[in-house]
N, C-alpha and C positions, 0 to 999 in steps of 0.2 A: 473563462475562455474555454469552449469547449471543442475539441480536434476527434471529429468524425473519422474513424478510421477501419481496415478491417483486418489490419496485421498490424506487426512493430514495425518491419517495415514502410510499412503506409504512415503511420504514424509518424517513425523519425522525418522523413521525407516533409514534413509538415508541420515541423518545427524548426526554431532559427538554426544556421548550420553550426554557430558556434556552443550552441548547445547538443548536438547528436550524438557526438562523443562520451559526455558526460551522462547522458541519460539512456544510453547504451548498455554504461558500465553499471548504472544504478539499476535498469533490469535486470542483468546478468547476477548482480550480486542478491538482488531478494528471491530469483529466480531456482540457483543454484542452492539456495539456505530454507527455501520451504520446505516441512513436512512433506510427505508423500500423501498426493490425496487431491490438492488442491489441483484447479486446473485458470490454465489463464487465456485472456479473452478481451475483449475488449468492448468498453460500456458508459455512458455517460460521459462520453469525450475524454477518456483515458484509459489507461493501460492497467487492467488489473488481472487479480487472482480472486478465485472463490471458490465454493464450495460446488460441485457439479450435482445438478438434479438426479443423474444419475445417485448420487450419494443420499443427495437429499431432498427428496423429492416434491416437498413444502415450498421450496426455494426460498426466497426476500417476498417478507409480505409487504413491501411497499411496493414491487413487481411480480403481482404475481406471473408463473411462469418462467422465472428465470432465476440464474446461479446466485446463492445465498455470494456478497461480496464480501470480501477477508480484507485483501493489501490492494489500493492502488497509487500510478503513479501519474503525474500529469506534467505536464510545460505552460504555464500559465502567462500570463504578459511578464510579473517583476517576476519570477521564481519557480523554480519549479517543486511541486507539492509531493509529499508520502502520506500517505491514506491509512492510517492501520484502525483497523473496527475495533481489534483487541483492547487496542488501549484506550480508546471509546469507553468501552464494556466494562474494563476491568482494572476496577483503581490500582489495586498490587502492581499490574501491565506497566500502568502509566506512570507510579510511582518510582519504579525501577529505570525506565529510560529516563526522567525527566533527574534523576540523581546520576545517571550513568553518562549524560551527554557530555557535560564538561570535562570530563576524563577525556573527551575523543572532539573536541571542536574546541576553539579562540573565540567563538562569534556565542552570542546570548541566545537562548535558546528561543525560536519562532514556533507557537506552536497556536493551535486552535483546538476545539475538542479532539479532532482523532486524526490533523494534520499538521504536516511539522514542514513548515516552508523554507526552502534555500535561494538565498538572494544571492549567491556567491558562490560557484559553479565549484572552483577551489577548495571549497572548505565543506564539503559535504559530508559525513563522516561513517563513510561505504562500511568500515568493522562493525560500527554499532549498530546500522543498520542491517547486517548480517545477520548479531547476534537476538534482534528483537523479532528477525524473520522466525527465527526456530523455534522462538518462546512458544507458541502454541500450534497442535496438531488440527486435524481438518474438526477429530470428535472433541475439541475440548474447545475449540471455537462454536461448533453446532450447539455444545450443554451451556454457554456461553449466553448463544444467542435467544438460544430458548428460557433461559430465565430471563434475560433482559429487555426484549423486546418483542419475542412471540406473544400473541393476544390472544 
């Protein structure tokens, strides 16, 4: 499900009301925990952060022309989704949060390559998501990206 938008604004507006609140505090918390560098935007019917062509001028080569993407977040029909490319990329990444989650969540960990799904508004767990925001800066994401996926 994808929500066309062209601010957070616009975006919360266009999701169920009982989730606004929740997915407010999950921008504000990955928002507030980025490196400096990142810039956020919105792309593919969600709410993220990337790398700005200004920075990197290459951008995403599966778009070219536009911001290398880092973290996003979305409102999907059951749950709402966190995007991290990092942990995609980087086994160490994923390693880490996937041993660190049960320390900070009750519920079994929902995850797919480089998204981690909450069915339960409740139980989201904002710290660990704080602390996986900081794990990498814009250049260690870029050297990141350029081994794994530049062509």
């Amino acid at each position: 499900m994808q929500i066309e938008s062209v601010s957070l604004d616009d975006y919360l507006s266009k999701i169920p009301e009982e989730r606004q609140e929740v997915f407010k505090k999950l921008f504000d918390t990955i928002n507030n925990n980025l490196p400096e560098g990142f810039s956020q935007g919105s792309s593919y019917g969600m709410i993220g952060w990337g790398v700005p062509l200004e920075t990197y001028p290459a951008g995403y080569h599966c778009a070219p022309g536009t911001p290398l993407p880092f973290i996003s977040i979305a409102s999907q029909k059951n749950f709402i989704a966190f995007y991290h490319m990092g942990m995609y990329a980087k086994p160490d990444l994923l390693d880490w949060f996937v041993e660190e989650f049960p320390k900070y969540s009750k519920r079994k960990l929902d995850m797919g390559k480089s998204c981690v799904r909450f069915k339960k508004m409740d139980d989201i767990p904002f710290e660990l998501l704080a602390e996986v925001s900081k794990k990498m800066t814009v250049q260690d994401w870029i050297d990141c990206y350029e081994a794994n996926f530049k062509k």
